[in-house]
C-alpha positions as CSV (number, residue, x, y, z in Angstrom):
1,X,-234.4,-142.9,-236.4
2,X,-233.5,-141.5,-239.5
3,X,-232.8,-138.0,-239.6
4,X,-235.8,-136.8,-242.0
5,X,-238.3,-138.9,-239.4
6,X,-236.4,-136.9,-236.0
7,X,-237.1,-133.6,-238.0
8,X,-240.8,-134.4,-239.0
9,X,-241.5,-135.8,-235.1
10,X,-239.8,-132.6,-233.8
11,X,-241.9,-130.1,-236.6
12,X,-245.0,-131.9,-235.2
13,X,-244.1,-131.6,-231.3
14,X,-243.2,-127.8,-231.8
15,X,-246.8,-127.0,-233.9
16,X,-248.2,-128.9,-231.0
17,X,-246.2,-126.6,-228.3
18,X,-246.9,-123.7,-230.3
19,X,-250.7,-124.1,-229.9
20,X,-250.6,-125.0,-226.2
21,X,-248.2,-121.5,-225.5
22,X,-250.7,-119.4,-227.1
23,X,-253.6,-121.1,-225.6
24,X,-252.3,-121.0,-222.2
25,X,-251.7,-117.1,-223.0
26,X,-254.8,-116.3,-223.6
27,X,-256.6,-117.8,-221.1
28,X,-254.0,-116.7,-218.2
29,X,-252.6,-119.8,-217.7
30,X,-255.8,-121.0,-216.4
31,X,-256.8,-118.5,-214.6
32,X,-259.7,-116.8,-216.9
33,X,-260.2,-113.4,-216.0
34,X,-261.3,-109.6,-217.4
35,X,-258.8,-106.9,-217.6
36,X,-259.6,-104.0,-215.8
37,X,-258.9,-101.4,-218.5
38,X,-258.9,-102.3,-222.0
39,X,-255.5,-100.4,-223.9
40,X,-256.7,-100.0,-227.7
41,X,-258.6,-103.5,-228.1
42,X,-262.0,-103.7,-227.2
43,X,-264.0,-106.2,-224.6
44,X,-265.6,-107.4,-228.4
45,X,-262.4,-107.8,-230.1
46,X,-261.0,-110.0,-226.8
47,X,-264.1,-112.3,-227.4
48,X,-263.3,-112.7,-230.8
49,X,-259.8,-114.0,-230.7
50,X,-260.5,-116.1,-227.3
51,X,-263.2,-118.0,-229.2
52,X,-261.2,-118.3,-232.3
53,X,-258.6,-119.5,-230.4
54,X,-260.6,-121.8,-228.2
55,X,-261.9,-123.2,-232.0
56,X,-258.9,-123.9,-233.8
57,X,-256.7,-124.9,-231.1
58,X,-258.2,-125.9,-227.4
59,X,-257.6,-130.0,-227.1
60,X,-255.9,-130.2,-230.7
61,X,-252.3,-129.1,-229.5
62,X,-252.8,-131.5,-226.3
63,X,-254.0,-134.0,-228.4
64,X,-251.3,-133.9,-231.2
65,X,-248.7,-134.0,-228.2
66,X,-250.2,-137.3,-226.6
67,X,-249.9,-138.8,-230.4
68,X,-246.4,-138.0,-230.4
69,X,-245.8,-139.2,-226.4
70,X,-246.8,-142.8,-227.9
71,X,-245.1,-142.6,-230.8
72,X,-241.7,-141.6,-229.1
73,X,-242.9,-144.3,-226.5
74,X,-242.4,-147.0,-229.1
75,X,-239.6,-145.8,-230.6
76,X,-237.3,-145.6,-227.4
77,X,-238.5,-149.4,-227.1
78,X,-237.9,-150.4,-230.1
79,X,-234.4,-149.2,-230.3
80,X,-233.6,-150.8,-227.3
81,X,-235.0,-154.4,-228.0
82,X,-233.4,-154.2,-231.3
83,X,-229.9,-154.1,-229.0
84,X,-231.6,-157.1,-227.1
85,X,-233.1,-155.0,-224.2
86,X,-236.0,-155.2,-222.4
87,X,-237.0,-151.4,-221.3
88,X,-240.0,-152.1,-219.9
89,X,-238.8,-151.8,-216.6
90,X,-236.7,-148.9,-217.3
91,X,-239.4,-146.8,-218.7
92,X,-241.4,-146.8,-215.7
93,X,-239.2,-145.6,-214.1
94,X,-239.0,-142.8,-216.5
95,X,-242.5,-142.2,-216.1
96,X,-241.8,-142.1,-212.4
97,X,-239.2,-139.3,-213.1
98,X,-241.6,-137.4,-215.6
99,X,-244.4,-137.7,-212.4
100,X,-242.3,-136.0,-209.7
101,X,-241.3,-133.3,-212.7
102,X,-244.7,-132.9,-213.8
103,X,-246.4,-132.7,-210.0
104,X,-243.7,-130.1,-209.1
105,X,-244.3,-128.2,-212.2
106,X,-248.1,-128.3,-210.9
107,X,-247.2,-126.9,-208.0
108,X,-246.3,-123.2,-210.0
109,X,-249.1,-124.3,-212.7
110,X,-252.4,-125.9,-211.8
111,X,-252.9,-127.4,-215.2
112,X,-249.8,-129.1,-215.5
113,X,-250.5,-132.2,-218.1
114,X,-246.6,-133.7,-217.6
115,X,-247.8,-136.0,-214.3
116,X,-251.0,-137.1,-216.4
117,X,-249.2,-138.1,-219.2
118,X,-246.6,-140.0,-217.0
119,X,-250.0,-141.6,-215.1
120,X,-251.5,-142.9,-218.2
121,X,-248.1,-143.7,-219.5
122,X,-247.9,-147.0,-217.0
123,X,-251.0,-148.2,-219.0
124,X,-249.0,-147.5,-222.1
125,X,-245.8,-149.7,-220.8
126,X,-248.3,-152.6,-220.2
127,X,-249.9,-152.4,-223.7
128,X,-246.4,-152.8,-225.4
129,X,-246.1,-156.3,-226.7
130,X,-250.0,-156.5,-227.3
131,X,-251.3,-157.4,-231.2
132,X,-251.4,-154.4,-233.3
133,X,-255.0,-155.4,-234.2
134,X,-256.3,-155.9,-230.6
135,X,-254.8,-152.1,-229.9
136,X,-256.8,-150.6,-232.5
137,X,-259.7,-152.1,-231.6
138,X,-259.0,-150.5,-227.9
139,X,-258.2,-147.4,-229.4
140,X,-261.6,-147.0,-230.8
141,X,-263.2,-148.0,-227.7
142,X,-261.4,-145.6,-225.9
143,X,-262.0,-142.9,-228.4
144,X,-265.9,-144.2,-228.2
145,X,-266.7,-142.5,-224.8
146,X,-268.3,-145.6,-223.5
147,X,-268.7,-144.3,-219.9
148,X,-270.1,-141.1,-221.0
149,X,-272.4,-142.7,-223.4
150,X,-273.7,-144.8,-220.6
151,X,-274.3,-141.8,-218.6
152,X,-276.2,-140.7,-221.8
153,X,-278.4,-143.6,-221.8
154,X,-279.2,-142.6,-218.2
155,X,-280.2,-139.9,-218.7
156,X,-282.3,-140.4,-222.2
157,X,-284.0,-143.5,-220.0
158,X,-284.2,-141.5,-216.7
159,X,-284.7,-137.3,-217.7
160,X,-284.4,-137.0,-213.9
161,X,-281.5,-138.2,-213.6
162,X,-278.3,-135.8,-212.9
163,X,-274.8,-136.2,-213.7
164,X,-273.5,-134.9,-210.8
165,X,-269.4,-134.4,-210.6
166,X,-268.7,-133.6,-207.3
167,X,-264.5,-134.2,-207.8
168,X,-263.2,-130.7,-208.1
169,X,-266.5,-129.2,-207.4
170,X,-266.5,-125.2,-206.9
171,X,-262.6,-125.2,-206.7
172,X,-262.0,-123.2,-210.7
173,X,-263.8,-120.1,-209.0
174,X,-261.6,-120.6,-205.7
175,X,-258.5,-121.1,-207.7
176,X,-259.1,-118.0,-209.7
177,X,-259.4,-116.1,-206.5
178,X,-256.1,-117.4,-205.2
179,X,-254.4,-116.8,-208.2
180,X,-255.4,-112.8,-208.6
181,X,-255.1,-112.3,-204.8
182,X,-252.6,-114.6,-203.3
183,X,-249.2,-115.2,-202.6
184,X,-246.4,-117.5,-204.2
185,X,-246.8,-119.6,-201.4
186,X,-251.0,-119.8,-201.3
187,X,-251.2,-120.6,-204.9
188,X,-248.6,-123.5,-204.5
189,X,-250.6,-124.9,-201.0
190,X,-254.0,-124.9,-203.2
191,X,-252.6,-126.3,-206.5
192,X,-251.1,-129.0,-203.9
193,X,-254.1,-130.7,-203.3
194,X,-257.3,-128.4,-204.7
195,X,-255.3,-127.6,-208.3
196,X,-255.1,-131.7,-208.4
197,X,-258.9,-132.1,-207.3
198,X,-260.0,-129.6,-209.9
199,X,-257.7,-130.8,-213.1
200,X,-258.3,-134.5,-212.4
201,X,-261.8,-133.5,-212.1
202,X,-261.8,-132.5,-215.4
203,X,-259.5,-134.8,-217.3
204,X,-262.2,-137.3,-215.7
205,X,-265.7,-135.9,-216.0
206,X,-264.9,-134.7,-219.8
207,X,-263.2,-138.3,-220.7
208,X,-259.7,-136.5,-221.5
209,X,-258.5,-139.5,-219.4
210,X,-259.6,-142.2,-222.2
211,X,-259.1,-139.7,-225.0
212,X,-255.3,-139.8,-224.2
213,X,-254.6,-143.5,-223.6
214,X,-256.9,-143.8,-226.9
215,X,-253.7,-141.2,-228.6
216,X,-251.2,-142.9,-226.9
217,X,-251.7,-145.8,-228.3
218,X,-252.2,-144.9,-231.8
219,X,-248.8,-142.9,-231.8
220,X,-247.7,-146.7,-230.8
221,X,-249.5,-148.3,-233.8
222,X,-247.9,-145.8,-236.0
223,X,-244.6,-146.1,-234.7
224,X,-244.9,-149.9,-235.7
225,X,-246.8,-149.7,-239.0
226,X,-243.7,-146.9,-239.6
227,X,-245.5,-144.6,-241.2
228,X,-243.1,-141.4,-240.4
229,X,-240.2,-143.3,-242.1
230,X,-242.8,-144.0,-245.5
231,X,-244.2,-141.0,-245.1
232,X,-244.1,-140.1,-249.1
233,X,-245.2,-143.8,-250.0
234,X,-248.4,-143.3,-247.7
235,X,-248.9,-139.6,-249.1
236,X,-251.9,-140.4,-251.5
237,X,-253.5,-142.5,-248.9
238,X,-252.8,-139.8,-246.4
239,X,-254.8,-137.6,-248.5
240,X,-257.7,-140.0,-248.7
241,X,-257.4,-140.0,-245.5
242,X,-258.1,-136.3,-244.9
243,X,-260.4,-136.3,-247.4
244,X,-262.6,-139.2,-245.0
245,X,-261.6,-136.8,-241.7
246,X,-263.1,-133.5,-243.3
247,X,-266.1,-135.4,-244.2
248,X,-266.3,-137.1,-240.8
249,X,-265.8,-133.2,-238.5
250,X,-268.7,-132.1,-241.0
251,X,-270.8,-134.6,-240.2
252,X,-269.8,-134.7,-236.1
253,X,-270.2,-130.8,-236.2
254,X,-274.1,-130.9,-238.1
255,X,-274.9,-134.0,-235.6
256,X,-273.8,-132.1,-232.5
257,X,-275.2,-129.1,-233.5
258,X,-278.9,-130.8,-234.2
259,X,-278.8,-132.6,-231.0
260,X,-278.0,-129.9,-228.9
261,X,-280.9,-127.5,-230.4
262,X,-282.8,-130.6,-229.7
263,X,-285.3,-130.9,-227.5
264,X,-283.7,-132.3,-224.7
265,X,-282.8,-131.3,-221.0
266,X,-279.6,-129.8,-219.1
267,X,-278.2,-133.1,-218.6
268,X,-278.7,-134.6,-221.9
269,X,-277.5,-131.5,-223.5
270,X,-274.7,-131.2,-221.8
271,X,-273.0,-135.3,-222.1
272,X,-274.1,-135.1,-226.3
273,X,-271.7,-131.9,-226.2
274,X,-268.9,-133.6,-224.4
275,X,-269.3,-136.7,-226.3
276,X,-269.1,-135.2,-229.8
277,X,-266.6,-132.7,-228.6
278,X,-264.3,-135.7,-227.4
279,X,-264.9,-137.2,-230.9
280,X,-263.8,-134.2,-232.7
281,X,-261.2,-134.1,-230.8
282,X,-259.6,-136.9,-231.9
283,X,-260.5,-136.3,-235.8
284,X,-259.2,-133.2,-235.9
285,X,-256.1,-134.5,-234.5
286,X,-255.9,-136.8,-237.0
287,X,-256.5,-133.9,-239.7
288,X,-254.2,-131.7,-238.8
289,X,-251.3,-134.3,-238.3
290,X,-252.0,-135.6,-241.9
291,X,-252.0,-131.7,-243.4
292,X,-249.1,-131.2,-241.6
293,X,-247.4,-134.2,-243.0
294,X,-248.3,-133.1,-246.3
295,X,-246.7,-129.3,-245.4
296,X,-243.5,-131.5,-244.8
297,X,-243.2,-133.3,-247.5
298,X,-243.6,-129.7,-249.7
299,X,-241.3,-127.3,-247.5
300,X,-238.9,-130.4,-245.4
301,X,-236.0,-127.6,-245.6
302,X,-237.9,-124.4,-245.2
303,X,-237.3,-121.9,-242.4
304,X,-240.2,-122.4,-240.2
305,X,-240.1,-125.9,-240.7
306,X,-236.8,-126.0,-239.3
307,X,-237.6,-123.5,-236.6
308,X,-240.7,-125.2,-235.3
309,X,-238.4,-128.9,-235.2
310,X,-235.9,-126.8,-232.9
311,X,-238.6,-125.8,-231.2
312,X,-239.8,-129.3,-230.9
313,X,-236.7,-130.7,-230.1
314,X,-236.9,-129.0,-227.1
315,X,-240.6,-129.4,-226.2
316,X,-240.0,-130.5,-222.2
317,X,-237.7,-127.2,-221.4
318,X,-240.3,-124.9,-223.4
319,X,-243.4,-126.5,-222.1
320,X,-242.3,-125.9,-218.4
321,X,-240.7,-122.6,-219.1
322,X,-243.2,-121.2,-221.1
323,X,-245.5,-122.2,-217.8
324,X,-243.5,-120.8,-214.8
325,X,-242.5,-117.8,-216.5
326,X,-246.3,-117.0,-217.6
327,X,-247.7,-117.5,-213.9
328,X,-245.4,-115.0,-213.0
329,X,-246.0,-112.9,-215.6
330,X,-250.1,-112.9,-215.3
331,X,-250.4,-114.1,-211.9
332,X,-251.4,-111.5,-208.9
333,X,-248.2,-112.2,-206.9
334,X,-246.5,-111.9,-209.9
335,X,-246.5,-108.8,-212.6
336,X,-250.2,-109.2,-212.2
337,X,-250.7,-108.2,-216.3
338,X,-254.2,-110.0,-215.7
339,X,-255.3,-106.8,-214.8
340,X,-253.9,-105.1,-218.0
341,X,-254.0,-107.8,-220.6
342,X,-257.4,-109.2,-222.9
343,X,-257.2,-111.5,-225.1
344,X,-256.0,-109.7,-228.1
345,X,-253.0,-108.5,-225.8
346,X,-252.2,-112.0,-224.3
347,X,-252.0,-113.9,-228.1
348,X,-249.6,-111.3,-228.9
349,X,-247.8,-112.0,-225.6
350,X,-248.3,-115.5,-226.4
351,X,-246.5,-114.8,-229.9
352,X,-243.8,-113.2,-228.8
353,X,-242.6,-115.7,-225.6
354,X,-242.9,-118.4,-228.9
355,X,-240.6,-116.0,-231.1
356,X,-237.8,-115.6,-228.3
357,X,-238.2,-119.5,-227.8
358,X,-237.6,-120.7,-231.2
359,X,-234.4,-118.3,-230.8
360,X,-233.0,-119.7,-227.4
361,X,-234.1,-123.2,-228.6
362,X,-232.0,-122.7,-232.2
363,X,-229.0,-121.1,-229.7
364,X,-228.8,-123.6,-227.5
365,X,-228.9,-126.2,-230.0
366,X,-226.3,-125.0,-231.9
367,X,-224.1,-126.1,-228.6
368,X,-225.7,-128.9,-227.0
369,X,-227.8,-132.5,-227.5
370,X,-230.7,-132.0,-225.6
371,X,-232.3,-129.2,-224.0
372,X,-231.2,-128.8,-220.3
373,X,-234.6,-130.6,-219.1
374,X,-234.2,-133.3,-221.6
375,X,-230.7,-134.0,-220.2
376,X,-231.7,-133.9,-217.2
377,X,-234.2,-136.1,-217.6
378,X,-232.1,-138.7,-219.6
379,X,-229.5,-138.4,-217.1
380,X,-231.7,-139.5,-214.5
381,X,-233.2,-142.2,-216.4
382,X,-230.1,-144.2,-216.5
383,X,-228.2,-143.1,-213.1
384,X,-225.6,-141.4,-215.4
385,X,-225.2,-137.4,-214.8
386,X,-221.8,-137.7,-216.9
387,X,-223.6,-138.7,-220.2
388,X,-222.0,-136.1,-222.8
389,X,-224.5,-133.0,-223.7
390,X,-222.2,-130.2,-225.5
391,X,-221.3,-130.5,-228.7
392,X,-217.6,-130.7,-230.0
């Protein structure tokens, strides 16, 4: 990879990171929950910055990650066929190393996305050497919802019938309970098995599942058609491009919107939101990456530019660290600042844990390779805990 491409990845991973830390922040680290005493902001001002939040950046940060998964998928392939290496094999067992990681990490954090990514990534490892052509096509299909639009046509054919999800069922409200109440070791016995229930729950009864394999993929398609290395050749097409997205989130918004003040039941309701909210998730992606592009190409050598690729560079270390040390933080066997801290309070939290990241990220840069996760990770990847990490 060429160095302006490592940069642009890294600026794109850290944006990404940055959204999912101030996400996480405000809503407690899943663990949604109203402070008992408000300390200058009101219950009103907490609801405004938790649903503009929620707006601008709930599934868009994950989503913008899982682009950049695939995209780093191919290129760790790629530079290893070009030495005449099949990594295939090798990159399952990667994955196998990002699973344990990410299920231990799940452990402290019920919402953990590491092991899901890693679960999904096996599919990935099998798509590799499959026409570029036949992977867009299953992109799109993916991205289509197919399962949930069948669920729709149920239940437009059939208004009695009920999409019941019963994977997960009742445990958010049980898991908030532990979390305010319990101990270290009761939140780490329910996230063992009831955390799992409830997140996979989700990720399956939402369609996050084919949303990500549908990203996945795509960050492999633009790894091949190299668009990060052309990245100024493609910049009028890239615009365009936006120009089509904006148009298409308009028109995804005003459709969503009619249906749902539609005169249809629960059910119905309910699968047109989820549907339409899976598709804009996947345009905005696709919006914001190409804005963000264009930011690059105007400000490649600015500060925050450079700040948010450190942070990037970094992303596994930051992801889990930002995690552990916020369940402690707002967690009742912890600090318990749940109690203390609305929205308004937990964004500027949020802010803050970002600011001192970039800072230990830039630091520990400065010294070593990777960050200490990343190493670690590496290392185990190929048997070899002596591969060189500090600089000079």
């Amino acid at each position: 990879m060429n160095n302006n491409r490592v940069v642009l990845v890294d600026f794109l991973r850290g944006f990404a990171l940055m959204g999912i830390v101030l996400i996480h922040c405000v809503e407690h680290f899943d663990f949604f929950a109203k402070p008992e005493s408000n300390f200058l902001f009101s219950s009103a001002t907490d609801d405004v910055v938790m649903n503009t939040v929620f707006l601008l950046i709930s599934g868009k940060a994950y989503s913008i990650f899982a682009l950049m998964f695939g995209f780093s998928f191919f290129i760790q392939m790629n530079r290893q066929e070009n030495k005449g290496v099949d990594f295939r094999g090798r990159f399952l067992w990667r994955l196998t190393i990002l699973l344990t990681m990410g299920f231990i990490h799940s452990l402290l954090y019920k919402g953990d996305i590491l092991h899901i990514y890693a679960l999904i990534g096996f599919v990935l490892v099998a798509l590799y050497k499959v026409n570029t052509k036949i992977l867009v096509t299953l992109a799109i299909l993916l991205a289509l919802q197919i399962p949930l639009c069948i669920n729709l046509i149920q239940s437009l054919v059939n208004p009695a019938y009920e999409y019941t999800k019963t994977l997960g069922a009742g445990l958010f409200m049980e898991g908030n309970h532990t979390f305010a109440n319990g101990s270290f070791w009761d939140v780490v016995q329910f996230n063992f098995w009831k955390g799992r229930m409830d997140v996979w729950g989700w990720t399956f009864y939402n369609g996050r599942y084919l949303q990500l394999l549908a990203l996945f993929i795509m960050g492999l398609v633009i790894g091949r058609l190299k668009y990060f290395e052309n990245i100024a050749a493609y910049r009028q097409k890239a615009l365009k491009l936006l120009g089509l997205a904006v148009l298409i989130i308009i028109g995804l918004i005003l459709t969503r919107n009619m249906l749902l003040a539609g005169n249809f039941n629960d059910t119905q309701k309910e699968l047109f939101g989820t549907i339409f909210n899976s598709y804009l998730g996947v345009v905005y992606t696709a919006a914001i990456i190409l804005i963000l592009v264009q930011i690059y190409i105007a400000f490649s050598t600015g500060a925050i530019i450079q700040n948010l690729a450190s942070y990037g560079r970094m992303s596994l270390t930051n992801y889990v660290t930002q995690a552990v040390l916020g369940v402690i933080f707002f967690y009742g066997y912890g600090f318990g600042m749940y109690k203390y801290l609305g929205s308004t309070w937990s964004i500027l939290y949020g802010a803050a844990f970002f600011t001192l990241q970039i800072v230990f990220s830039k630091y520990w840069l400065k010294h070593y390779k990777y960050g200490p996760l990343e190493w670690f990770w590496r290392a185990c990847t190929f048997f070899d805990f002596k591969i060189k990490n500090r600089l000079g």
